[in-house]
C-alpha positions as CSV (number, residue, x, y, z in Angstrom):
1,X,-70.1,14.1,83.7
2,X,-72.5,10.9,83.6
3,X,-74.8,10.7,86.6
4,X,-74.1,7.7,89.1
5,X,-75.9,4.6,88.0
6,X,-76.9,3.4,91.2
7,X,-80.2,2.2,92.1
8,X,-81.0,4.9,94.5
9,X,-79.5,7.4,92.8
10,X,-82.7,8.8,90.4
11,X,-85.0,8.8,93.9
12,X,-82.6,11.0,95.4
13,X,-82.4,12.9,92.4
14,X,-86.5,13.6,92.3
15,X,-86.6,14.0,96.0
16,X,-84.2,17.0,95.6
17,X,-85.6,18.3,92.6
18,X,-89.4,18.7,94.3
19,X,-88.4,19.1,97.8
20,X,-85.0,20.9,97.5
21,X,-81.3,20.4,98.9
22,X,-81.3,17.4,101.3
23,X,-79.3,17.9,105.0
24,X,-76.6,15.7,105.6
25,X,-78.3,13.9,108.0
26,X,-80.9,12.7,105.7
27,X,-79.3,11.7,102.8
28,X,-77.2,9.6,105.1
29,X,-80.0,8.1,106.8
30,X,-81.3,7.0,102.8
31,X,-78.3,5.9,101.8
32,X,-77.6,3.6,104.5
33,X,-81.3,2.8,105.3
34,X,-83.7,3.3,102.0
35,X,-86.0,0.1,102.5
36,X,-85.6,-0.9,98.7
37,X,-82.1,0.3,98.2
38,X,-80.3,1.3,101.4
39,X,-76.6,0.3,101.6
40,X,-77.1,-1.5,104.8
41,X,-80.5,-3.3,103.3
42,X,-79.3,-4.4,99.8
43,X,-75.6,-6.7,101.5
44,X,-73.4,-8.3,103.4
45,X,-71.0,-5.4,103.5
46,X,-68.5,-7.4,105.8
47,X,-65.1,-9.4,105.1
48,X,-62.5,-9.2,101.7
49,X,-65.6,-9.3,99.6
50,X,-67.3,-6.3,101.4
51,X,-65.9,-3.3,102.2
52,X,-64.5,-3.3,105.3
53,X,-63.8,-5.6,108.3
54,X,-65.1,-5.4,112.2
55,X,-63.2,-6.6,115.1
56,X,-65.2,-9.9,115.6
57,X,-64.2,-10.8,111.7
58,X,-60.8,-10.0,113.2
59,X,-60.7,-12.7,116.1
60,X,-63.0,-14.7,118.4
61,X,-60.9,-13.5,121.1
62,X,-63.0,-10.3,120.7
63,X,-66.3,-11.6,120.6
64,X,-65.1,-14.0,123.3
65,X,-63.8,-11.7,126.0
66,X,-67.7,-9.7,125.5
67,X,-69.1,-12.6,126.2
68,X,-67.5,-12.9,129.7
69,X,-67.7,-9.4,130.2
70,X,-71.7,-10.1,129.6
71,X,-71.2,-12.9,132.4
72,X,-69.8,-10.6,134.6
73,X,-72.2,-7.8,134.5
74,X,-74.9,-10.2,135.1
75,X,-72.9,-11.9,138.0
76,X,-73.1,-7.2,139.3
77,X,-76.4,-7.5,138.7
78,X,-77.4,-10.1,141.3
79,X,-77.6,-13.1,138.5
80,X,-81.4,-12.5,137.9
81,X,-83.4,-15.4,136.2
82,X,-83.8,-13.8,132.6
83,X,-82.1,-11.3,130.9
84,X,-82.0,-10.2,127.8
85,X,-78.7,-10.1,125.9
86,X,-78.5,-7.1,123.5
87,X,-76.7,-6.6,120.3
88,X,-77.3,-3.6,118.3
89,X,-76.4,-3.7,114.7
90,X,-75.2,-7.3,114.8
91,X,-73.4,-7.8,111.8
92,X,-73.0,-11.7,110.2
93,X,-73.7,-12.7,114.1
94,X,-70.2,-13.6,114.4
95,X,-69.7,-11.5,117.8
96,X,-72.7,-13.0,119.5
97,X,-71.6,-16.3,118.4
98,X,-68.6,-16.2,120.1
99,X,-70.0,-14.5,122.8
100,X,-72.3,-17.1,123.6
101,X,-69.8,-19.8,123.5
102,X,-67.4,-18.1,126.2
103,X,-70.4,-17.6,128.6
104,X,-70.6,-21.6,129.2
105,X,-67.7,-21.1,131.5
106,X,-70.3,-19.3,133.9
107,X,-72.9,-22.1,133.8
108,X,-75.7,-20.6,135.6
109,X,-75.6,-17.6,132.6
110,X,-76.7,-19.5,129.6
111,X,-79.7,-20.4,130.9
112,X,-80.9,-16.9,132.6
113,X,-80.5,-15.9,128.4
114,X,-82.7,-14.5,126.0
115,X,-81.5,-13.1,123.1
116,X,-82.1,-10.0,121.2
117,X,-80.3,-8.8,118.1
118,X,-81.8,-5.2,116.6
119,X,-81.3,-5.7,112.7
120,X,-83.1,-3.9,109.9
121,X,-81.0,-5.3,107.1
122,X,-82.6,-8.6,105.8
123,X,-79.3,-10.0,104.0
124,X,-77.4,-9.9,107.4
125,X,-80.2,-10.9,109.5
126,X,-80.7,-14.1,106.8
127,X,-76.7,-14.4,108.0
128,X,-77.2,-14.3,111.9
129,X,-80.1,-16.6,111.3
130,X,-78.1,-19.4,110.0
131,X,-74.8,-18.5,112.4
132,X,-76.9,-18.8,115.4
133,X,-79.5,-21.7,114.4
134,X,-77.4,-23.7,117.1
135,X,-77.2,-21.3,119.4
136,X,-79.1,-23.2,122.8
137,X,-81.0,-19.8,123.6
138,X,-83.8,-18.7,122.7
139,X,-82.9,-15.7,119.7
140,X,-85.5,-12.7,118.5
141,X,-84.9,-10.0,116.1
142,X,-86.7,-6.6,116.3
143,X,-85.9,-3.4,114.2
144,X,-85.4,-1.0,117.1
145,X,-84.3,-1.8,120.6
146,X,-87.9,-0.6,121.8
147,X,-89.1,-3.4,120.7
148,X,-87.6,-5.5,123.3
149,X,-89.5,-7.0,125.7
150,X,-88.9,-5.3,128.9
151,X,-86.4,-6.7,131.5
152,X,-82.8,-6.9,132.7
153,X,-81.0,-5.7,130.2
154,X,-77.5,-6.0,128.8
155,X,-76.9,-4.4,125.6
156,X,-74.1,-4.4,123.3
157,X,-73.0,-2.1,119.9
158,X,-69.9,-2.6,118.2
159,X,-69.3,-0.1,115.6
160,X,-73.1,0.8,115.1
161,X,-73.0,4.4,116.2
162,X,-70.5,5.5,113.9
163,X,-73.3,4.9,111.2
164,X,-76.1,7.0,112.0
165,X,-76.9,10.1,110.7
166,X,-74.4,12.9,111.5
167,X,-75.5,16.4,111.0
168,X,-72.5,19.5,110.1
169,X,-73.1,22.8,110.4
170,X,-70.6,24.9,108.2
171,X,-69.1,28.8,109.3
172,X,-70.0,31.0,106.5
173,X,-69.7,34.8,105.7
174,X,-73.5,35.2,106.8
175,X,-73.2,32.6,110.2
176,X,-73.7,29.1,110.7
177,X,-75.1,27.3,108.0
178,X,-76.1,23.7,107.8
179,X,-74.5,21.5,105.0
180,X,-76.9,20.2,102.4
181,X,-76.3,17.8,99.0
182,X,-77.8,19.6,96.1
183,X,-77.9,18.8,92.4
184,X,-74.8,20.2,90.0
185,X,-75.9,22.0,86.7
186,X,-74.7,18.5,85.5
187,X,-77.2,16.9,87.5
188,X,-74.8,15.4,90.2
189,X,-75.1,15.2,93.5
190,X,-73.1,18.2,95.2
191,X,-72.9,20.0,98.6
192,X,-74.5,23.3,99.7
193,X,-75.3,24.7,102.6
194,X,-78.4,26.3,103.7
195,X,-79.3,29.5,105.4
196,X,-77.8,30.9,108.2
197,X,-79.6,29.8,111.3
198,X,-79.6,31.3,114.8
199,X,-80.8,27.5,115.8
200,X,-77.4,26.3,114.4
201,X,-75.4,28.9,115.8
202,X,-77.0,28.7,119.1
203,X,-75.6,24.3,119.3
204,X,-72.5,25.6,118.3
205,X,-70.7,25.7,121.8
206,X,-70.2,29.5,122.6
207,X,-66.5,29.3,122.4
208,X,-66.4,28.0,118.9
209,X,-68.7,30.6,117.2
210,X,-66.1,33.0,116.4
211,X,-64.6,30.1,114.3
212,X,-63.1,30.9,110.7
213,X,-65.1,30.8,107.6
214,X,-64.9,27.5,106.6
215,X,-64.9,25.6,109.8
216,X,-67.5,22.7,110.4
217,X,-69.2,21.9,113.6
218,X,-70.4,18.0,113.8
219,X,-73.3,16.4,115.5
220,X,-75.7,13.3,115.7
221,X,-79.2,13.8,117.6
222,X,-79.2,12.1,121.1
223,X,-82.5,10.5,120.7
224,X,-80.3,6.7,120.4
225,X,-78.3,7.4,123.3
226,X,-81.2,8.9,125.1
227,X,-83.2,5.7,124.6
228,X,-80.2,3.5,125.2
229,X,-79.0,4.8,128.6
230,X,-82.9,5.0,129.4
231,X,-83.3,1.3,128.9
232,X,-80.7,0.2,130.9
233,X,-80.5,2.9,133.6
234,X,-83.7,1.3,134.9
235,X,-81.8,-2.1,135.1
236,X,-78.7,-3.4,133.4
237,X,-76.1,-2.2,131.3
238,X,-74.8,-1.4,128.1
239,X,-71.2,-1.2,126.8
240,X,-70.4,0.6,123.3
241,X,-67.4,0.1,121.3
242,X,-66.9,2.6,118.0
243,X,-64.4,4.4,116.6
244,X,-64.4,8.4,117.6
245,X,-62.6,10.9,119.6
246,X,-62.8,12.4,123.6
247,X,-61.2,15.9,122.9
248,X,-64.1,18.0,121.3
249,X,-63.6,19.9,118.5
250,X,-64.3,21.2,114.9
251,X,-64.0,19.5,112.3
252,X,-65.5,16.5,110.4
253,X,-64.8,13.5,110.1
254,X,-67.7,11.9,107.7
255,X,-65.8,9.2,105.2
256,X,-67.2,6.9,102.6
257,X,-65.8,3.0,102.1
258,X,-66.3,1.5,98.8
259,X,-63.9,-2.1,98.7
260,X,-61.8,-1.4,101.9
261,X,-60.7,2.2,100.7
262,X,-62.3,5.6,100.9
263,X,-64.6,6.6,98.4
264,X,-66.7,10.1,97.5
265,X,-69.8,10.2,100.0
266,X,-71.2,11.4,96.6
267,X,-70.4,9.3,94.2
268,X,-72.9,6.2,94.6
269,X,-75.3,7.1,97.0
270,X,-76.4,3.1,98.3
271,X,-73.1,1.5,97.2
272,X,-70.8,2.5,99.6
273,X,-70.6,2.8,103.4
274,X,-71.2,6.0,105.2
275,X,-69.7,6.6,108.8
276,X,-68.5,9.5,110.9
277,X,-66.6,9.1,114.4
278,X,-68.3,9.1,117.6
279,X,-68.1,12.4,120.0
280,X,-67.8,10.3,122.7
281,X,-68.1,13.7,125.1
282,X,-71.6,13.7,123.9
283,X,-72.4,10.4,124.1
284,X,-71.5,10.2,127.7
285,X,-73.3,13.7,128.5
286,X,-76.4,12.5,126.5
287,X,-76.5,9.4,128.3
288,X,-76.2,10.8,131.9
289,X,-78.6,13.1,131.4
290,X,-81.0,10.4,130.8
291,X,-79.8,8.4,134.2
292,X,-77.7,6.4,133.4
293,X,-74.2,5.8,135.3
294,X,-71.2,6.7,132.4
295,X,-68.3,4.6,132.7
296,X,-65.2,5.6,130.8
297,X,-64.6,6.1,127.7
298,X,-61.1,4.4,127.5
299,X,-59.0,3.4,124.2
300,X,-60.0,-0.5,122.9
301,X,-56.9,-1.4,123.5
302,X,-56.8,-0.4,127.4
303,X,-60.3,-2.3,127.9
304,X,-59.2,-5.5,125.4
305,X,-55.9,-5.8,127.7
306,X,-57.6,-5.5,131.1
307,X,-59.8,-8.3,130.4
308,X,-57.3,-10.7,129.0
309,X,-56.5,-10.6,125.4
310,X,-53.2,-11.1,125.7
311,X,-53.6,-14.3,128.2
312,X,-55.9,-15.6,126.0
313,X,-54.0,-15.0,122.9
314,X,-51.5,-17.1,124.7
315,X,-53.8,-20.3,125.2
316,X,-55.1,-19.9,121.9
317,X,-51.9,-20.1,120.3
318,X,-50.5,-22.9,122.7
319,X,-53.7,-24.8,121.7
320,X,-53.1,-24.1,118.2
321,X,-49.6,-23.5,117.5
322,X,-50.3,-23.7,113.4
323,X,-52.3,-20.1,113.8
324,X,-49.4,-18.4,116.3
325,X,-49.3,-15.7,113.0
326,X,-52.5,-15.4,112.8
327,X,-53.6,-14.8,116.5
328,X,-50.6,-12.8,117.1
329,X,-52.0,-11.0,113.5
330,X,-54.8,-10.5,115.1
331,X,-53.9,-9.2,119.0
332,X,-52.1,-6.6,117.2
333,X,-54.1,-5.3,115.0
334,X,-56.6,-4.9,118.0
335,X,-54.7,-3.4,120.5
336,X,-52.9,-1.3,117.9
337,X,-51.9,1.9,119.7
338,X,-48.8,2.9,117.4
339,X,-50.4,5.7,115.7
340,X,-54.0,7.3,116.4
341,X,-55.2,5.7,113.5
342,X,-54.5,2.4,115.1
343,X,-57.5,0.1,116.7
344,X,-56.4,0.2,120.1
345,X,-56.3,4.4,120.0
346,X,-58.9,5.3,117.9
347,X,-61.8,3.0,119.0
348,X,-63.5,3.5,122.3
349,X,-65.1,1.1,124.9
350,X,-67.6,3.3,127.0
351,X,-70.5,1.7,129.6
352,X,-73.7,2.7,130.3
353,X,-75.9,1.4,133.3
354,X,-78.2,1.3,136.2
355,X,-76.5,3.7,138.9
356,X,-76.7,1.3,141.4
357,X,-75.1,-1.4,139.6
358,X,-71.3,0.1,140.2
359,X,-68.0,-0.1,138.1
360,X,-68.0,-2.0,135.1
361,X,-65.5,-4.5,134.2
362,X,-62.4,-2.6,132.3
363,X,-63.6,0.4,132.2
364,X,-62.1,2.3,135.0
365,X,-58.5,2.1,133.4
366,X,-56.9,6.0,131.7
367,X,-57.4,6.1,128.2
């Protein structure tokens, strides 16, 4: 078999070859992040061109009903003079665009704004630049969120957890051992696993270590969350919508998009994108431990509905009766809870924020 003719594909052949079989984790992180040829550095990966499509490509309403939820929070918070608005992987700026335009219905809001978006891609950041050049607010962009000045904080993350590094640990004959990607005697890229290690086993919960051969256990570190729930926990708030699960279990769930269908996490390492669903059970117990309050999680389409979608659906469409297809297109695509594969089941809303700040909007309804 030929070896993949992508650009990063002979780095991560050498790296292997003098430093031996790469964890998940890691060759994720390069894929996605590799300064010269990460997939997330090199495009615009959104939209029909791309390979897939977020929920603020879907419909303003989305970005729209954040934007309030924003007001709101800030409204909890006691309305302070400046705060810093948050986005976390920020896409085209379409979100915060639409955001920004809802929040003129609180007036005071606008004003009190300072704008962060945490970006490390400069083709998308090039895209936000020119999507929020008439923004009214003062916009920065920084590479991690500790680079944001200090302050009332509210932070936002739509679909940006899914993409970090996931680690699996794989049951084996000889214990736990952590999956690796390896060169084939035809020089490509394959998994392995490593050693059995008693660190492994040991973050395995207890009741799963008797698992079957074969049986894969699924984690991402907490340092993100940690630093997340820190941040606001000491003032503001954060709310995190991404696709994952709330019943813990094994499994994984690591895919691969290449043109809006699933590809071989293999096959072009830098060409397509790499994503695994968020253990939402971990987020939440990552996040308190670090002192912040946890609200939720509940289903997208439970959060979506209780702050309006569906009445502002309606004055959309009566507003622009020639896109009744489209917005209705749209609302139901969003709040899609049909099957668990639908975006109203399988994505999660979940808050994080200062203790004393209280219940967050739509996030006390059931999943």
């Amino acid at each position: 078999m030929t070896p993949v003719p992508s650009p990063l594909a002979a780095l991560l052949r050498e790296t292997i070859r003098t430093g031996g079989p790469l964890p998940l984790a890691d060759w994720m992180a390069l894929c996605l992040g590799h300064p010269a040829h990460g997939y997330y550095v090199t495009r615009d990966p959104l939209g029909r061109a791309g390979d897939f499509v977020t929920a603020p490509e879907i419909s303003q309403m989305f970005g729209e009903l954040l934007g309030l939820w924003a007001a709101a929070v800030w409204q909890q918070m006691g309305m302070p003079g400046t705060v810093r608005l948050v986005e976390l992987g920020p896409g085209r700026g379409t979100m915060m665009a639409d955001m920004l335009r809802a929040a003129r219905v609180v007036p005071a809001f606008r004003p009190a704004l300072s704008v962060h978006l945490v970006e490390t891609g400069p083709v998308l950041a090039a895209l936000q630049r020119e999507r929020l050049a008439a923004a009214g607010v003062p916009v920065a962009w920084h590479r991690d969120l500790s680079e944001v000045p200090d302050g009332p904080a509210i932070v936002l993350a739509n679909e940006f957890f899914d993409a970090l590094p996931v680690h699996q640990a794989v049951k084996t004959r000889h214990g736990w051992c952590e999956r690796t990607v390896t060169l084939g005697p035809d020089d490509t890229f394959a998994w392995a696993t490593g050693p059995a290690d008693p660190a492994l086993a040991a973050r395995v919960p207890e009741f799963w270590r008797v698992a079957p051969s074969g049986s894969v256990f699924e984690w991402r570190d907490e340092a993100p969350v940690t630093a997340l729930a820190r941040r606001v926990a000491r003032g503001g708030a954060a709310l995190v919508i991404d696709y994952g699960h709330v019943d813990q279990g094994l499994g994984e769930t690591l895919q691969a998009l290449a043109g809006h269908a699933f590809a071989d996490p293999l096959a072009a390492p830098g060409e397509a994108d790499l994503t695994a669903h968020v253990d939402f059970v971990a987020f939440g117990r990552a996040a308190a431990a670090a002192g912040a309050a946890v609200h939720g999680p509940v289903t997208q389409a439970a959060f979506l509905k209780s702050l309006g979608i569906e009445a502002r659906a309606a004055a959309l469409t009566a507003k622009n009766p020639d896109r009744a297809a489209e917005i209705a297109t749209a609302l139901a695509r969003l709040t899609d809870t049909r099957t668990k594969t639908g975006m109203g089941t399988l994505f999660k809303a979940i808050g994080l924020a200062d203790p004393a700040l209280g219940p967050l909007p739509g996030l006390e309804t059931a999943p």
